[in-house]
MMTF fields as JSON, N, C-alpha, C and O atoms, coordinates in Angstrom:
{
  "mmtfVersion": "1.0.0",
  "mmtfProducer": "UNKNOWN",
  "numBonds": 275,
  "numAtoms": 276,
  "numGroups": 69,
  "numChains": 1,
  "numModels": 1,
  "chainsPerModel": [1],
  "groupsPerChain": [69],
  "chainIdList": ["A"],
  "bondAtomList": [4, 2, 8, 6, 12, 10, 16, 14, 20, 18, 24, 22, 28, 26, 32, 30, 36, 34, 40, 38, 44, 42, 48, 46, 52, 50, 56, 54, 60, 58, 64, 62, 68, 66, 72, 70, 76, 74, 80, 78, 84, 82, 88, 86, 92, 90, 96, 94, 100, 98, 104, 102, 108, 106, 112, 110, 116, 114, 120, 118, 124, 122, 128, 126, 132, 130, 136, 134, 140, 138, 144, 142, 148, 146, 152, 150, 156, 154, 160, 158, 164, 162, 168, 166, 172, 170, 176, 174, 180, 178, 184, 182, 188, 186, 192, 190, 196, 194, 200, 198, 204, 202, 208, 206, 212, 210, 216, 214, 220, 218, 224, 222, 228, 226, 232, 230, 236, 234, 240, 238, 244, 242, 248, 246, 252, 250, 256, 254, 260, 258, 264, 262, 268, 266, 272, 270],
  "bondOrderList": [1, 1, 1, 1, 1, 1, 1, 1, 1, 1, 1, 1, 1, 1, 1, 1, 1, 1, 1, 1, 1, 1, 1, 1, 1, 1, 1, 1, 1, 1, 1, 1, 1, 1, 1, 1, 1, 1, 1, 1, 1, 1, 1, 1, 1, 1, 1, 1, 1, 1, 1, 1, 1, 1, 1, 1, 1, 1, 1, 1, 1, 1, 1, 1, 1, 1, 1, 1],
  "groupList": [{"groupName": "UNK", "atomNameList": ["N", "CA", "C", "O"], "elementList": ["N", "C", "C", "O"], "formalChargeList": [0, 0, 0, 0], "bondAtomList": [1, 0, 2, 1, 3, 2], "bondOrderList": [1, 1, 2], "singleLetterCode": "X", "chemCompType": "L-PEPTIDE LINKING"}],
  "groupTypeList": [0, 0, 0, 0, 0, 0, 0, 0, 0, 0, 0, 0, 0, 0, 0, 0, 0, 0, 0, 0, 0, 0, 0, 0, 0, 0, 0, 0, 0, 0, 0, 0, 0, 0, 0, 0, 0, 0, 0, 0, 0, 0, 0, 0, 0, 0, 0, 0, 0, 0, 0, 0, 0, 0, 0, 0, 0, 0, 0, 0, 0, 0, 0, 0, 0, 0, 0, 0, 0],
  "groupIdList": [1, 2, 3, 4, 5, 6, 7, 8, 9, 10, 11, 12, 13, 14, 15, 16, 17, 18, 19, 20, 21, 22, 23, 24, 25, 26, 27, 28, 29, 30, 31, 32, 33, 34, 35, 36, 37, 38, 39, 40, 41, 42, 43, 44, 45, 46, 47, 48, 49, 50, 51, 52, 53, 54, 55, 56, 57, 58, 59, 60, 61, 62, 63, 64, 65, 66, 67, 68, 69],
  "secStructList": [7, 7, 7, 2, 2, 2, 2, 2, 2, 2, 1, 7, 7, 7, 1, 7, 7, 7, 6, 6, 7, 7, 3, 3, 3, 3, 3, 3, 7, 6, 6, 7, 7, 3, 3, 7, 1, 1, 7, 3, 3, 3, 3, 6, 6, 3, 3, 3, 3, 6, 6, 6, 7, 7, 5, 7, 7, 1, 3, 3, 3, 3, 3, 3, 3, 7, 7, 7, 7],
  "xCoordList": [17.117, 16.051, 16.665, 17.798, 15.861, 16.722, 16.204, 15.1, 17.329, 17.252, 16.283, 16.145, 15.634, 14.544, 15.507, 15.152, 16.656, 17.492, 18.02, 18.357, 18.154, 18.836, 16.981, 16.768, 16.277, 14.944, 14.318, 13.434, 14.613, 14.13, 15.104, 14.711, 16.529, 17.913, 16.853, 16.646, 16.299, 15.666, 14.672, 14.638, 13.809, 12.431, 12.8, 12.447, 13.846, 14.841, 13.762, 14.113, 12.734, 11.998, 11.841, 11.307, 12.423, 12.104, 10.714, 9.887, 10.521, 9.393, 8.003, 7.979, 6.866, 6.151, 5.968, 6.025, 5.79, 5.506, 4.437, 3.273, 4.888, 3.463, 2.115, 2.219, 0.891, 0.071, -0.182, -0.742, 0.372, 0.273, 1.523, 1.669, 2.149, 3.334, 2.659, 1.812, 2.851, 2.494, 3.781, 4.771, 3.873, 4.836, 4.976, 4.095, 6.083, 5.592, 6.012, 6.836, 5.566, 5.271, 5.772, 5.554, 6.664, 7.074, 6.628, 6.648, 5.881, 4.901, 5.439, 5.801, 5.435, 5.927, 4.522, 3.636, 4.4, 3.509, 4.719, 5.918, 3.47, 4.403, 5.16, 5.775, 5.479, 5.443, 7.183, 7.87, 7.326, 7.764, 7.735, 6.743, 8.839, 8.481, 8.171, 8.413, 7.49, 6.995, 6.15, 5.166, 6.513, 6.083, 4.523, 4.07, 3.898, 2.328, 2.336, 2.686, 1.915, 1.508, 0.939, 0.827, 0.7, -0.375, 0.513, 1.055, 0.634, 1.227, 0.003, -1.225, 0.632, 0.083, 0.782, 1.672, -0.683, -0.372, -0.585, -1.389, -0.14, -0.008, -1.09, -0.622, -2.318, -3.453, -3.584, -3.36, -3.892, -4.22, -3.515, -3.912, -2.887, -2.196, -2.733, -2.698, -3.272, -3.259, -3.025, -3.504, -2.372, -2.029, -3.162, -4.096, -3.483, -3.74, -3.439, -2.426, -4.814, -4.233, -4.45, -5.628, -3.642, -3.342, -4.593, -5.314, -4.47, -6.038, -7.182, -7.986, -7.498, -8.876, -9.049, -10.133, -8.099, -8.219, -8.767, -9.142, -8.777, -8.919, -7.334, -6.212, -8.035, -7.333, -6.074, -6.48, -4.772, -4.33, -4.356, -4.276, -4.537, -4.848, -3.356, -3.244, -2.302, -1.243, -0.183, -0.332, 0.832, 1.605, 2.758, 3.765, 2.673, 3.848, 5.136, 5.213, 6.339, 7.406, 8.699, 9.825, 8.252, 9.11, 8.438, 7.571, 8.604, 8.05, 9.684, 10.836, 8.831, 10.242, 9.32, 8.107, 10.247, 9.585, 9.725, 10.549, 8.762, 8.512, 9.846, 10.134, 10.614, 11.223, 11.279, 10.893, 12.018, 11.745, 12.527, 13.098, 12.491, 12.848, 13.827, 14.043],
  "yCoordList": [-1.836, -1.277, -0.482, -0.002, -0.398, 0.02, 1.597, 1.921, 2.554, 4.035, 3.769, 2.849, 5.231, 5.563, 5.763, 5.347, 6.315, 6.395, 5.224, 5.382, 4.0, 2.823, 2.413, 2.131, 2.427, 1.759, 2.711, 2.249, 3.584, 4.297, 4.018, 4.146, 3.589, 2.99, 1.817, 1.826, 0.94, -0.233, 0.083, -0.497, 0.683, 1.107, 2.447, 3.603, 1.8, 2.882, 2.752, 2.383, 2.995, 3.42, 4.933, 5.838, 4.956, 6.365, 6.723, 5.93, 8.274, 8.704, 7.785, 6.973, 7.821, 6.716, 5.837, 6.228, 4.849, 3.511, 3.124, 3.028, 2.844, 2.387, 1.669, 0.941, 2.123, 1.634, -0.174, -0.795, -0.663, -2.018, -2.939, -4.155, -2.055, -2.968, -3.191, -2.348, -4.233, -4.599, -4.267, -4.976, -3.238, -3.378, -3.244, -3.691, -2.641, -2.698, -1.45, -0.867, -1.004, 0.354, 0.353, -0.46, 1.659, 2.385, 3.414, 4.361, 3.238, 4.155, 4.765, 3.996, 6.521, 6.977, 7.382, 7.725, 7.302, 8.636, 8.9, 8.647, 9.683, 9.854, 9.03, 9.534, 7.438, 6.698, 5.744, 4.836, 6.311, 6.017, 4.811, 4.203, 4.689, 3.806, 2.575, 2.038, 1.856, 0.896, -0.036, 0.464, -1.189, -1.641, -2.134, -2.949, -1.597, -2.68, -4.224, -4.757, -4.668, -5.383, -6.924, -8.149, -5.511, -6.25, -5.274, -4.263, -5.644, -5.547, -3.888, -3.904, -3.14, -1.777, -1.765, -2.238, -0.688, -0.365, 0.966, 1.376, 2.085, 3.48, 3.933, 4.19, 4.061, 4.174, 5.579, 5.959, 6.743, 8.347, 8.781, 9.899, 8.457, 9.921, 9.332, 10.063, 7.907, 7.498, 6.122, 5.232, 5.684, 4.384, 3.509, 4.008, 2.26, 1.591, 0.048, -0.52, -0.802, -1.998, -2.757, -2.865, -3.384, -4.352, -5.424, -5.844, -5.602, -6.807, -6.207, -6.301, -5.28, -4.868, -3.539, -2.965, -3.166, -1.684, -0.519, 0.544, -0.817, 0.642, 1.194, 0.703, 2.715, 4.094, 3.409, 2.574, 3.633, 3.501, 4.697, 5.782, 4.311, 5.721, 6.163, 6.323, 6.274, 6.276, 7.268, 7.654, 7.678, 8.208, 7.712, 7.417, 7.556, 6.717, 7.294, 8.222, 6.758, 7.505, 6.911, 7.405, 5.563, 4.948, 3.516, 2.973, 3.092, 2.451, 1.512, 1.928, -0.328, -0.964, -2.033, -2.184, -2.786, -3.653, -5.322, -5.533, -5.899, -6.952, -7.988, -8.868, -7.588, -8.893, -10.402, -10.933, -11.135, -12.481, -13.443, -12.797, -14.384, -15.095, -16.109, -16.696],
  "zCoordList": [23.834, 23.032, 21.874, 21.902, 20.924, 19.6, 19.783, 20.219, 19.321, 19.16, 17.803, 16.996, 18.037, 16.923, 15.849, 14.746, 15.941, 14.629, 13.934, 12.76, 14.509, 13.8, 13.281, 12.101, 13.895, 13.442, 12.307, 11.586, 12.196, 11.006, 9.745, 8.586, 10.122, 9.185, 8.46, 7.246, 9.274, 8.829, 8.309, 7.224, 8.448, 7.427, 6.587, 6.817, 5.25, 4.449, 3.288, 2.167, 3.52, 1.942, 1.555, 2.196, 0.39, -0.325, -0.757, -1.206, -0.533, -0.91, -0.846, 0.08, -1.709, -0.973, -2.497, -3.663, -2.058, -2.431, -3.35, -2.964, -4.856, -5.366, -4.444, -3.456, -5.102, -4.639, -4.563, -3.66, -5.693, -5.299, -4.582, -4.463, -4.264, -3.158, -1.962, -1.665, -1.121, 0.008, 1.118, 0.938, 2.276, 2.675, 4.592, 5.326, 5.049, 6.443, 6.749, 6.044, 7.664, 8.323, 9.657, 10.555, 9.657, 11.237, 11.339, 10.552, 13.011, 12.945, 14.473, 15.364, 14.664, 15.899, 16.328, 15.545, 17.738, 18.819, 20.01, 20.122, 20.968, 22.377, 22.937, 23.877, 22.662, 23.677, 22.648, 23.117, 21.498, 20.632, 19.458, 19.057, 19.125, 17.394, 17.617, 18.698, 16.44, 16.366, 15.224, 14.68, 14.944, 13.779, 13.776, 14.58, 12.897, 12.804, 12.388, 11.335, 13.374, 12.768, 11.849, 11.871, 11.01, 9.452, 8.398, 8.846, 6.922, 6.364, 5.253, 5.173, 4.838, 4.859, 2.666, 1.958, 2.569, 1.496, 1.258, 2.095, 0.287, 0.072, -0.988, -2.098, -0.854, -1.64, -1.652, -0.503, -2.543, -3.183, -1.986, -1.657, -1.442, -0.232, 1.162, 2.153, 1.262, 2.253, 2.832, 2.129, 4.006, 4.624, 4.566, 5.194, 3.996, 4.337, 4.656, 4.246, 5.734, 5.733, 4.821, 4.483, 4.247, 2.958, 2.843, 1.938, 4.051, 3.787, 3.842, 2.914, 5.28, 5.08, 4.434, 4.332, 4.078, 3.269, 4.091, 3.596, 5.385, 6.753, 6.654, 6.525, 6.816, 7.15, 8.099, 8.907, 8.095, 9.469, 9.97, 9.394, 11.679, 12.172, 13.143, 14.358, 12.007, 13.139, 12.549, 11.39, 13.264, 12.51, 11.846, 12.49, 10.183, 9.573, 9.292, 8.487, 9.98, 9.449, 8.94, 8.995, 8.35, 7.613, 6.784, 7.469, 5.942, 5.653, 4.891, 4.772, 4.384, 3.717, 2.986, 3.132, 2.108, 1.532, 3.069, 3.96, 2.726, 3.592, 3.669, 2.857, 4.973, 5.127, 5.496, 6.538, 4.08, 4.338, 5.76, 6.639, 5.811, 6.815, 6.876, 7.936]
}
């Protein structure tokens, strides 16, 4: 299982993210880290999801641009 410290290495985005980038999100609670997902965008000071444009209701603590395959 990956330490929360190498997984936050991987979601290396600075500060936050224009509003029209599409990107992906690491998100911690009690139970620890974890990726959404659906692909998330940074709208007035808040997370949302890229397609349906809902609040995420989680806590974000890293974010990256979308990796390809």
């Amino acid at each position: 299982m990956a330490t929360r410290e190498r997984r936050l290495a991987e979601f290396d985005g600075r500060g936050d993210p224009e509003p029209h980038l599409t990107v992906q999100v690491l998100c911690e609670d009690h139970s620890g880290t974890y990726q959404l997902p659906f692909a998330c965008r940074f709208v007035e000071g808040e997370w949302r999801n890229a397609e349906t444009g809902s609040m995420v209701e989680a806590r974000v603590v890293g974010w990256r641009l979308p990796r390809t395959v």
